[in-house]
C-alpha positions in Angstrom: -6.7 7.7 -9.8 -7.2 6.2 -13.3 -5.7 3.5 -14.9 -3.4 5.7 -17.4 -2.2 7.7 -14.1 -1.8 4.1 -12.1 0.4 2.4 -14.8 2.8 5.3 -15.1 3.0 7.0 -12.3 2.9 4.0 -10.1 3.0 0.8 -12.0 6.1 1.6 -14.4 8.7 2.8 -11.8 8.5 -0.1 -9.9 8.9 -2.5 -13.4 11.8 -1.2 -13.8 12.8 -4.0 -11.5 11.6 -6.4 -13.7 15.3 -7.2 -15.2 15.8 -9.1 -11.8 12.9 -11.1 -12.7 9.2 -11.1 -12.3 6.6 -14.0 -11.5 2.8 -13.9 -10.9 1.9 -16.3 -8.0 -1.5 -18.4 -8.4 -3.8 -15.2 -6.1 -2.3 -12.9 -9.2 0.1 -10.8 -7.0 3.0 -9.4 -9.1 7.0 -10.0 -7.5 8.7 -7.9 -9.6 12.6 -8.0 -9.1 14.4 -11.2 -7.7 16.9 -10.6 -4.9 17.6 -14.2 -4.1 20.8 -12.7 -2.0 18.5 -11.3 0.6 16.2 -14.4 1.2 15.6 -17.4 -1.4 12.2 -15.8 -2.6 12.9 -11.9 -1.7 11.5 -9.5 -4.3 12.0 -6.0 -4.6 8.0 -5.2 -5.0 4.8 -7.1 -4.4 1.9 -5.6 -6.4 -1.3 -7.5 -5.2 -4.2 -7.9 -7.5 -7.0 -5.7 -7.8 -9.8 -6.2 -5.0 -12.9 -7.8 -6.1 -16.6 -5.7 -6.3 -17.9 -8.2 -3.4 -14.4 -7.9 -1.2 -14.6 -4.0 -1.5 -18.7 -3.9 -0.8 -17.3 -6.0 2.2 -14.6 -3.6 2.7 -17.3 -0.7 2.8 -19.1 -2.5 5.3 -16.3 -3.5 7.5 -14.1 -0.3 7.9 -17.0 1.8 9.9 -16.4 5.0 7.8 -16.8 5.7 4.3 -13.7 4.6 1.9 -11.7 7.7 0.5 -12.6 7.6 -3.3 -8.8 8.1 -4.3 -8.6 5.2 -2.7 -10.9 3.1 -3.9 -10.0 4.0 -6.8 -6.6 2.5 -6.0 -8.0 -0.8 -5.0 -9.7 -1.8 -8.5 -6.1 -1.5 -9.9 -3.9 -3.0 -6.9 -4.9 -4.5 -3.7 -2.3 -3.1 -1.6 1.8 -2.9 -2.7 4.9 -3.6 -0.4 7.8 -1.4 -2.7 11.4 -1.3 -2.1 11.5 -4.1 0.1 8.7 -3.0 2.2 10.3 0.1 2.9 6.9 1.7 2.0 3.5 -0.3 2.6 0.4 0.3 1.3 -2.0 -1.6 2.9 -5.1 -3.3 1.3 -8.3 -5.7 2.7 -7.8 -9.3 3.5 -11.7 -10.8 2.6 -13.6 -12.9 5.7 -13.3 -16.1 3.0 -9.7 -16.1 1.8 -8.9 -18.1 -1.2 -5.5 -18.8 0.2 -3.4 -19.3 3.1 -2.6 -15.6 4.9 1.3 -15.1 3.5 2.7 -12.1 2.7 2.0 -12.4 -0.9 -1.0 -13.6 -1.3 -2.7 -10.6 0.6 -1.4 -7.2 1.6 -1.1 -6.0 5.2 -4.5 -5.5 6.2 -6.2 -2.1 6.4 -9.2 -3.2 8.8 -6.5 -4.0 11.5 -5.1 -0.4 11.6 -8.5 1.3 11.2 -10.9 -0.9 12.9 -9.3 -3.3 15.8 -6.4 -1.6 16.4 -7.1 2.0 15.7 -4.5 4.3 16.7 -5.7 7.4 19.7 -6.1 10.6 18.2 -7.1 10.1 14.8 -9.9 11.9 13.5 -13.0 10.1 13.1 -12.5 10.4 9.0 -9.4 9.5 8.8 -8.2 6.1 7.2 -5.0 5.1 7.7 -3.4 3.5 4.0 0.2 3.0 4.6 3.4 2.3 6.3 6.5 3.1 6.5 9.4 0.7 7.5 12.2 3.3 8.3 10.6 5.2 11.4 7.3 3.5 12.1 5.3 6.0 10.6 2.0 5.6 8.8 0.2 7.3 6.1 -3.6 8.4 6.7 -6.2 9.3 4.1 -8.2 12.5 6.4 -11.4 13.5 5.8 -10.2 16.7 3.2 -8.6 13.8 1.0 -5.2 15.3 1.9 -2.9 12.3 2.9 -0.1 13.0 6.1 2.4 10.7 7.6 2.2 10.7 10.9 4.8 9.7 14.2 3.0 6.6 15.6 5.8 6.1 18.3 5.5 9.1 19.6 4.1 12.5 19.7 1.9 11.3 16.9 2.9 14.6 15.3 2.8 14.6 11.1 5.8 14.6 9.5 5.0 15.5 6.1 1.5 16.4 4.3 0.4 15.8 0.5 -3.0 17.0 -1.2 -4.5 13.8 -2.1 -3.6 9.9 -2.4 -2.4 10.2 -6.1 0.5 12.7 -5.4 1.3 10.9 -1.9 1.7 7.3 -3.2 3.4 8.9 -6.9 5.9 11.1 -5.0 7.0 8.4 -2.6 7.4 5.9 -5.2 9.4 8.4 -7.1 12.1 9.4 -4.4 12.1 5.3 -3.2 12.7 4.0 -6.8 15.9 6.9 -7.3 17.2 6.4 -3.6 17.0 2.8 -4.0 18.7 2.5 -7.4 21.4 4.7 -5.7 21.7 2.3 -2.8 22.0 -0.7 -5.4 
């Protein structure tokens, strides 16, 4: 991912929220469209800021198998999102030495938890797990190819869909959220 691909592809679709309003908060994480009539500081999107060179050598050390470069990649230019009211999660790292209280947006949901201390059975050694979906449960997982799949974590663990790489996953998803949620609006 590059930064022309990550503003347009993934950065402009979700500002075109920002009519409802948009406020950076003192850690630098984006709220991009107000909705005050689901809870008194309810945003549409939460775009956190990118992850620091020592947080992400951190990172490296801390998630026991090497970080998917599509991914990384992702990290210099956002820390983790929550879009379309969390209906799709992409998580990011939490450092050791927070700056900040832990609140939902200050940091992202943390990828070390899924990955590390509460690694879902079955997963190949490889695989990184990047994302979450509110609807079903399901989660997203980098594998070791670079191809992304969601996955059934309540069940069979079966896949439900599979994409190429991190890019076209997090685009596409973004694409059919942002035109299913302006048709639920």
């Amino acid at each position: 991912m590059n930064q022309s691909f990550f503003n347009k592809k993934i950065l402009s679709p979700l500002e075109e929220w920002t009519h409802l309003g948009e406020i950076k908060n003192d850690m630098g994480t984006r709220l991009i469209g107000h909705v005050p009539h689901i809870a008194p500081k309810a945003y549409v999107h939460v775009v956190y800021s990118p992850l620091k060179d020592e947080d992400l050598l951190e990172f490296g050390e801390r998630l026991e198998r090497p970080i998917p470069i599509q991914y990384e990649e992702f990290l210099g230019y956002a820390n983790g999102l929550m879009v379309f009211s969390g209906a799709l999660r992409v998580m990011g790292y939490t450092p050791i030495k927070r700056k900040a209280d832990v609140h939902v947006y200050n940091y992202p949901p943390n990828v070390i938890v899924s990955n590390v201390s509460a690694r879902m059975k079955g997963l190949s050694h490889g695989a990184v797990i990047v994302g979450f979906y509110k609807e079903d449960g399901s989660y997203a997982s980098i594998e070791e190819d670079g191809s992304v799949v969601r996955f059934d974590a309540k069940g069979s663990g079966d896949v439900i869909q599979k994409w190429s790489d991190f890019d076209i996953w997090l685009s596409s998803e973004i694409a059919i959220l942002n035109k299913d949620y302006k048709a639920a609006v």
